[in-house]
C-alpha positions as CSV (number, residue, x, y, z in Angstrom):
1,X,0.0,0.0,0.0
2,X,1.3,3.4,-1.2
3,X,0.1,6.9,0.5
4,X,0.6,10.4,-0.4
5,X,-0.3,13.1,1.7
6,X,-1.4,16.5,1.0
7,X,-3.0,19.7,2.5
8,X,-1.2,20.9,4.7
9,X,0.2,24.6,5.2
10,X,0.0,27.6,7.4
11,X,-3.4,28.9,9.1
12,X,-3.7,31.1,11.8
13,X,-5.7,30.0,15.0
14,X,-9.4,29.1,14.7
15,X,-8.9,28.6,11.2
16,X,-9.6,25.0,9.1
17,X,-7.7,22.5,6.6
18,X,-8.3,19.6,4.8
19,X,-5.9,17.0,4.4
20,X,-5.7,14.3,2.0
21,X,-4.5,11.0,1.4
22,X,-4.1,9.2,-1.6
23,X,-3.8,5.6,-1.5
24,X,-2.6,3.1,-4.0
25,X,-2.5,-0.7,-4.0
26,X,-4.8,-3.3,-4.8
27,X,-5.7,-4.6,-1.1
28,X,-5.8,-1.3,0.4
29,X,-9.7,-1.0,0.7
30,X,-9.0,-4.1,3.0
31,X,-7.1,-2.2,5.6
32,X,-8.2,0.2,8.5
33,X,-6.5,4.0,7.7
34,X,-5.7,6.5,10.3
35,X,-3.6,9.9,10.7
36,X,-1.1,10.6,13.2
37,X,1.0,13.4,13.7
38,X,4.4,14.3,15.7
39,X,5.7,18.0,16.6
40,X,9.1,18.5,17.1
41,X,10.7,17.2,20.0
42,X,7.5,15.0,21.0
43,X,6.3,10.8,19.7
44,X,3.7,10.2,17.1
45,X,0.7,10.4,18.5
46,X,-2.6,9.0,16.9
47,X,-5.6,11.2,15.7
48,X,-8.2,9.7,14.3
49,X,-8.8,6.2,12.4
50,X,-11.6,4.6,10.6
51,X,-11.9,0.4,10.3
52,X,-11.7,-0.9,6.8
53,X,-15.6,-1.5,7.1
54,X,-16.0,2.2,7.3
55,X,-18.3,2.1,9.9
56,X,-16.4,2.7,12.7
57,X,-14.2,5.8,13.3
58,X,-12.4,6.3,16.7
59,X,-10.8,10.6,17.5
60,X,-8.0,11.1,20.0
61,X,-9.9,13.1,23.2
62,X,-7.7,16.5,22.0
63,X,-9.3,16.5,18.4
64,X,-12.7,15.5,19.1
65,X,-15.7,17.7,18.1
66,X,-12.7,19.6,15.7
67,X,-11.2,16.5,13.5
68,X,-13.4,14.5,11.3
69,X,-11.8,12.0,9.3
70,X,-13.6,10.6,6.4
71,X,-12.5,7.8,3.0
72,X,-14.2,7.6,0.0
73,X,-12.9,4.1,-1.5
74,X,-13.9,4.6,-5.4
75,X,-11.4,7.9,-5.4
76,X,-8.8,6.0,-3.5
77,X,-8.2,9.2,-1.0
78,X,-8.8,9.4,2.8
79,X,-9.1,13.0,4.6
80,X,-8.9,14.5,7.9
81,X,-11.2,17.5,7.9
82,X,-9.6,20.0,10.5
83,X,-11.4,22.7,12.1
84,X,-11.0,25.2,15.2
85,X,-7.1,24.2,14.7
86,X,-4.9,25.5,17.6
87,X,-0.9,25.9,18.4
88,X,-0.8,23.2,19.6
89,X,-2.0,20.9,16.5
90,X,1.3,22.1,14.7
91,X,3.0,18.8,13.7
92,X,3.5,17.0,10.8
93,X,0.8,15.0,10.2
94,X,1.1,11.2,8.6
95,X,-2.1,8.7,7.1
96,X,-1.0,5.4,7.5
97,X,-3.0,2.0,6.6
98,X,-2.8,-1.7,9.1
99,X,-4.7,-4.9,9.0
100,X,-7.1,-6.1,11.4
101,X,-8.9,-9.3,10.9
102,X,-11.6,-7.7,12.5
103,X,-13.4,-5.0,9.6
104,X,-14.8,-2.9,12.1
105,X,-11.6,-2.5,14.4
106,X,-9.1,0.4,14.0
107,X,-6.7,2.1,16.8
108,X,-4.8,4.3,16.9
109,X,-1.3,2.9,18.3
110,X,1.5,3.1,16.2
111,X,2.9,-0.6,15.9
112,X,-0.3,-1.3,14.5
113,X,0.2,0.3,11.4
114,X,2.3,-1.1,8.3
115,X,2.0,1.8,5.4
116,X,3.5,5.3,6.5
117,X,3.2,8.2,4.0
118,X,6.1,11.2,4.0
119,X,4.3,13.6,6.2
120,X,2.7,16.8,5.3
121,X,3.5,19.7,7.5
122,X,0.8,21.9,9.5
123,X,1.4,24.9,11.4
124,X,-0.9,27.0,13.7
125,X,0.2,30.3,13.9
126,X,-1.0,33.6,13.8
């Protein structure tokens, strides 16, 4: 499974971005996706995931009610709709795709995830 992300930029506080995630390979509609992100000096941290079943989404406590992440298998892309965004979501932001055997399972722990994009970079600043 291949992933390319894109999206991100600069935007002050309060303000919104959408990223995306383009995903290639001919199993990857099989796998559970989810974004992470890391700031400098700190681990990855999960954000938000969705089971390959797409009926199940799960949001880190900091982004819910701001993050909404979303897939839409026909175009191949996953997104992570960010609203309300503060300082403190600067980071670099990563999708990343895992198996579970269970369809409507995702997490959002890092050794559970195979398929790591490059990162695209978001900063919060006014």
């Amino acid at each position: 499974v291949h992933l390319v992300e894109s999206g991100g930029g600069l935007v002050q506080p309060g303000g919104s971005l959408r990223l995306s995630c383009a995903t290639s390979g001919s199993s990857s509609d099989f796998y559970a996706v989810a974004w992470f992100r890391q700031a400098p000096g700190k681990e990855r941290e999960g954000v938000a995931c969705i089971s390959s079943s797409d009926d199940n989404t799960y949001y880190a406590d900091f982004v819910k009610g701001r993050f909404t992440i979303s897939r839409d298998k026909a175009k191949g892309t996953m997104y992570l709709q960010t609203n309300s965004l503060k300082p403190e979501d600067t980071a670099v932001y990563y999708c990343t795709a895992g198996y579970y055997t269970d369809s409507l399972r995702c997490g959002l722990v890092v050794d559970e995830y195979d398929y790591w994009g490059q990162g695209t970079q978001v900063t919060v600043s006014s």
